[in-house]
RODO-2510 file (C-alpha; in nm, 4 decimals, decimal comma):
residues 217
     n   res          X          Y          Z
     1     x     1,0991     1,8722    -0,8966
     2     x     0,9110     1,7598    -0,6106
     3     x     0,6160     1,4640    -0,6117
     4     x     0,3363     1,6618    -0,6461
     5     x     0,4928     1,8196    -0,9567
     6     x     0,5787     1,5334    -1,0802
     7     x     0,2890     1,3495    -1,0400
     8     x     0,1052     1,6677    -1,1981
     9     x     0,3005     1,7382    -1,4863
    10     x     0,2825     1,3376    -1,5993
    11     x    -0,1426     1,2989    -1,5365
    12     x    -0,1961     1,6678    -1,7041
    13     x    -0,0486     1,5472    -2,0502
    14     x    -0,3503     1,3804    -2,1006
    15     x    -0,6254     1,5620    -2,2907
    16     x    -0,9471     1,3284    -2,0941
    17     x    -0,8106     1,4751    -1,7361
    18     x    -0,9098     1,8474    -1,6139
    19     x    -0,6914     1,8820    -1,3226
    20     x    -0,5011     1,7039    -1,0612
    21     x    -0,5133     1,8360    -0,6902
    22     x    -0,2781     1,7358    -0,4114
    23     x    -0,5216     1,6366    -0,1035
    24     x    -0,4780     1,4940     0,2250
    25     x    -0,2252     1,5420     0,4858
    26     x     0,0419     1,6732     0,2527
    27     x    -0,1815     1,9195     0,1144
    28     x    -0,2636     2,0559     0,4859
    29     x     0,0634     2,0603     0,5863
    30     x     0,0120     1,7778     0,8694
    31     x     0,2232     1,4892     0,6792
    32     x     0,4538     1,2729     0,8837
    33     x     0,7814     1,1802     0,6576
    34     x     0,6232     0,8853     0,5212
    35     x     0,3006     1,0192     0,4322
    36     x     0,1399     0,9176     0,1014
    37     x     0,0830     1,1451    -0,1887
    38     x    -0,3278     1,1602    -0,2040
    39     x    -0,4613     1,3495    -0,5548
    40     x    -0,7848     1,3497    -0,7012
    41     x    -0,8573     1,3471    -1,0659
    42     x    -1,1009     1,5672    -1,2619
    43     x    -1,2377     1,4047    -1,5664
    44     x    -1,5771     1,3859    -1,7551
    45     x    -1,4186     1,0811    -1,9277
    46     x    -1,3757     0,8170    -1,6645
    47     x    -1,3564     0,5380    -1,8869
    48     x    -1,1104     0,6763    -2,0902
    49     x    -0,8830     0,7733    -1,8055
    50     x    -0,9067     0,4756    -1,6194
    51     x    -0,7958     0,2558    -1,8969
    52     x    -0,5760     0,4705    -1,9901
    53     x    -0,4165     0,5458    -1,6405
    54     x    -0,1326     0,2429    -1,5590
    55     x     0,0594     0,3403    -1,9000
    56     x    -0,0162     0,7224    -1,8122
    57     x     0,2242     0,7080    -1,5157
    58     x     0,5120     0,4854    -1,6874
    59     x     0,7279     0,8331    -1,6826
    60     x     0,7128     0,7998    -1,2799
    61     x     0,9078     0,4850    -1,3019
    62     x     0,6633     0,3236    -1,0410
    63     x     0,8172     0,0272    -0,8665
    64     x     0,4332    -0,1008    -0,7517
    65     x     0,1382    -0,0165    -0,9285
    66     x    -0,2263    -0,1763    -0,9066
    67     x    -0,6081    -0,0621    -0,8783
    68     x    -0,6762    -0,0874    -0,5018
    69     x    -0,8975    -0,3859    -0,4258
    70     x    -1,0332    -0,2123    -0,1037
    71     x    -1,1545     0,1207    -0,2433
    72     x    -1,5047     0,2268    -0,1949
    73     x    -1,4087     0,4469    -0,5049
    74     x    -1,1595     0,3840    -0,8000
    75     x    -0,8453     0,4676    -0,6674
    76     x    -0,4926     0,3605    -0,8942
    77     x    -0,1896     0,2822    -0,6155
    78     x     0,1513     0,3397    -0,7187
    79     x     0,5095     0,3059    -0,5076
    80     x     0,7657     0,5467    -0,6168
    81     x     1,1736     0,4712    -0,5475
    82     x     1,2065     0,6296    -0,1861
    83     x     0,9233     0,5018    -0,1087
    84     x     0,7041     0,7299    -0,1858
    85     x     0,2872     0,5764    -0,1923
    86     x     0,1289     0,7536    -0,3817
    87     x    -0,2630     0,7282    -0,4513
    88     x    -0,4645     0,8454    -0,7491
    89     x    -0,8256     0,8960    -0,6761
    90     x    -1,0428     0,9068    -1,0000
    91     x    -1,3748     0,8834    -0,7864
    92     x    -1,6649     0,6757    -0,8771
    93     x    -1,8593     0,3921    -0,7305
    94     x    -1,6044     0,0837    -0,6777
    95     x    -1,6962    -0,2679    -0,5755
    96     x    -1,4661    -0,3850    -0,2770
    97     x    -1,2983    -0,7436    -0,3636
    98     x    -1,2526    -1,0184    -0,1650
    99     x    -0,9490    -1,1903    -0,0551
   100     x    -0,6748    -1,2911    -0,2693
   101     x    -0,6806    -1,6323    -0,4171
   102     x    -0,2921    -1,6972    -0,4577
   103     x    -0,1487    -1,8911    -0,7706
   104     x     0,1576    -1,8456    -0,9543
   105     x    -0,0223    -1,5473    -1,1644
   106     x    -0,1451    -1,3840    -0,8803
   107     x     0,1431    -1,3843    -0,6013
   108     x     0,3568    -1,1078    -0,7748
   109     x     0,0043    -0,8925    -0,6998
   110     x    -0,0279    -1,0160    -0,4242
   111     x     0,3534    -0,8735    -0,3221
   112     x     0,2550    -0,5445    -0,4472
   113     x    -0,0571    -0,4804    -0,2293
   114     x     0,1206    -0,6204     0,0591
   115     x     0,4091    -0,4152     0,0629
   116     x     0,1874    -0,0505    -0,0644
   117     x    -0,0298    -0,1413     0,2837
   118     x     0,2802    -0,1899     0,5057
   119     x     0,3842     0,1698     0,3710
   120     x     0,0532     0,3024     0,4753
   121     x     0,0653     0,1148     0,7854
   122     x     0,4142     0,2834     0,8715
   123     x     0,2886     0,6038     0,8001
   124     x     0,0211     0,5811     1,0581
   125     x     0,1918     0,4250     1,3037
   126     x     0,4606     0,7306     1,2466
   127     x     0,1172     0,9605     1,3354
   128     x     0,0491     0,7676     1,6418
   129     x    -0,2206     0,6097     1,4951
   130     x    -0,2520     0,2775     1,6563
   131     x    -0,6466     0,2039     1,6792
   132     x    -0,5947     0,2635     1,3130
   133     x    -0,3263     0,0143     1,2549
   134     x    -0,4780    -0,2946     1,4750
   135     x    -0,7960    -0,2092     1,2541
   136     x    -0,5891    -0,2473     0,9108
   137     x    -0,3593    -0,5512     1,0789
   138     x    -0,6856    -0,7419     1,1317
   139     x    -0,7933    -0,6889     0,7484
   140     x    -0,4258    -0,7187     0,6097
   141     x    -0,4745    -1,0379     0,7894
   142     x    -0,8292    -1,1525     0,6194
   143     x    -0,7016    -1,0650     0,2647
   144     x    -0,3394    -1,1108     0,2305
   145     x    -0,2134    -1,3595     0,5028
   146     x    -0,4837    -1,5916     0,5891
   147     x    -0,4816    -1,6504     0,1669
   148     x    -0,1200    -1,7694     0,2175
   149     x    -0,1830    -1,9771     0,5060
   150     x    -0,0740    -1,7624     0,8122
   151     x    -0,2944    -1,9186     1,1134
   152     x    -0,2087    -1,6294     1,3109
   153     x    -0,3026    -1,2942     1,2884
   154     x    -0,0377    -1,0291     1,3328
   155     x     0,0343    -0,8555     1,6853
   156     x     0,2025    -0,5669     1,4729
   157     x     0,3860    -0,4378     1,2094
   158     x     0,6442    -0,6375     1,2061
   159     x     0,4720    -0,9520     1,2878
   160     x     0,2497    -0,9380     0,9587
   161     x     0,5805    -0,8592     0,7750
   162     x     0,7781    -1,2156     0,9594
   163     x     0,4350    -1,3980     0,8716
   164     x     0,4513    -1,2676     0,5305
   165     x     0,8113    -1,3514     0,4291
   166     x     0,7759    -1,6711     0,5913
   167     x     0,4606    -1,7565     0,4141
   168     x     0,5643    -1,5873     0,0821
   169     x     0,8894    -1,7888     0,1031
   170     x     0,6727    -2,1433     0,1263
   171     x     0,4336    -2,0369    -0,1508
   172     x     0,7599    -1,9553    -0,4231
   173     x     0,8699    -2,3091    -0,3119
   174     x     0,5106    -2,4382    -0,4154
   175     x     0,4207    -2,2201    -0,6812
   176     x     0,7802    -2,2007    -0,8885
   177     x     0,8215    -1,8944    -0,8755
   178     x     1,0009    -1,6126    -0,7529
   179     x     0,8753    -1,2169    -0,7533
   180     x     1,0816    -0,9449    -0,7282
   181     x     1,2795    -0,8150    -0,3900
   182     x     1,2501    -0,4629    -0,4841
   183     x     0,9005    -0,3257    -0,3184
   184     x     1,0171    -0,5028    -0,0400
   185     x     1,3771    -0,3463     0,0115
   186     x     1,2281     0,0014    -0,0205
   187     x     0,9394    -0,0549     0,2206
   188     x     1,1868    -0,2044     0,5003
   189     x     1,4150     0,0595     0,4308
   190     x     1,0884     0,2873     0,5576
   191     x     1,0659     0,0561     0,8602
   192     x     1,3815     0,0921     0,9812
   193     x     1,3464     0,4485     0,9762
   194     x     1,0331     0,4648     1,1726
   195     x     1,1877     0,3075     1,4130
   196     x     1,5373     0,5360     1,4148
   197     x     1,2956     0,8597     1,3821
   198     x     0,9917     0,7590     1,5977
   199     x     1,1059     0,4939     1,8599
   200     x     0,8477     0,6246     2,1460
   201     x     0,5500     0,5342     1,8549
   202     x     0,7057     0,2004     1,8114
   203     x     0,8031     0,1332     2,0965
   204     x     0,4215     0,2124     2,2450
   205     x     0,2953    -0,0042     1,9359
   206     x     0,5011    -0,3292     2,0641
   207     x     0,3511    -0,2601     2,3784
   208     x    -0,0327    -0,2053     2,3169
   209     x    -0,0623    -0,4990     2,0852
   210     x    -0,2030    -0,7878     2,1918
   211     x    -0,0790    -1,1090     2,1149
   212     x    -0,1577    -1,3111     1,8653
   213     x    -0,3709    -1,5623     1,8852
   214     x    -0,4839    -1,8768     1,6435
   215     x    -0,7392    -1,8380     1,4164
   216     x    -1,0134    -2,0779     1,4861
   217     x    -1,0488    -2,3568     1,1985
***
């Protein structure tokens, strides 16, 4: 059974939601192999399905799952074994969060969002999408990195990832604790093969990005 079934079949079980449809890239038929899985739900009951919605999906076996912070619109994010992002869209008026503020409670969050927008980010960088990844590296940067100290914002892809782990690495030392390698395995997995299946977008995404520079204090 493919994702869209899947992701179907499990959401449909529920009585409060009227029908799941597959939109985006995958359902025109443009996706690049890492593409997420985009599907809006139908539902007079919002309230019901969104509190209902992280145990609904339990039967995907998510490895990530977390209301986006970002979202103009309530929007559940999950990361299936593969990876596979996939993004539930249950509409309505959402107030956009600021950065994270890292502790010992937040930082396995923290993980999560990081490693669901490095998928995305590797999906659009697979598209040839690079005015839209500097865009996302420079708000990856405001939320996620500069929260964990990084002083510099990322050049790339791969620089946000080194600043992450680095940074990630210190704040387990401070903080105790230690989250889970999993996400992370699966989303590098994805990197390496963007760069086996799409080397001229990589290689034209080393190339274009600037270098980074200190953030001034």
């Amino acid at each position: 059974m493919n994702t869209a079934r899947r992701v179907q079949r499990v959401l449909l079980e529920h009585p409060a939601i009227e029908a799941v449809q597959l939109v985006g890239s995958r359902a025109r038929g443009e996706p690049t192999p890492f593409s997420d899985w985009d599907f809006e739900i139908a539902t007079d009951r919002f309230d019901v399905v969104a509190e209902v919605l992280p145990a609904l999906v339990r039967p995907l076996r998510p490895i990530a799952q977390q209301w986006d912070r970002l979202s103009r619109h309530w929007t559940y994010m999950l990361v299936l074994e593969g990876p596979e992002k996939v993004d539930l869209l249950l509409g309505g008026s959402h107030r956009i969060e600021g950065p994270w503020t890292v502790s010992s409670e937040t930082l396995p969050g923290i993980d999560d969002h990081f490693w669901d927008w490095i998928l995305w980010l590797l999906s659009k960088e697979a598209a040839g999408r690079q005015q839209v990844v500097g865009v996302q590296l420079e708000q990856l940067f405001e939320h996620i990195l500069r929260p964990m100290s990084v002083t510099q914002r990322p050049a790339n892809i791969d620089g946000a990832m080194e600043s992450y782990l680095e940074a990630r690495a210190t704040q387990e030392r401070i903080l105790h604790v230690r989250v889970s390698r999993t996400l992370q395995d699966e989303v590098q997995k994805s990197s390496s093969d963007v760069k086996e299946r799409h080397p001229l977008a990589r290689a034209r995404a080393m190339a274009t990005s600037d270098p980074a520079s200190p953030v001034e204090q």
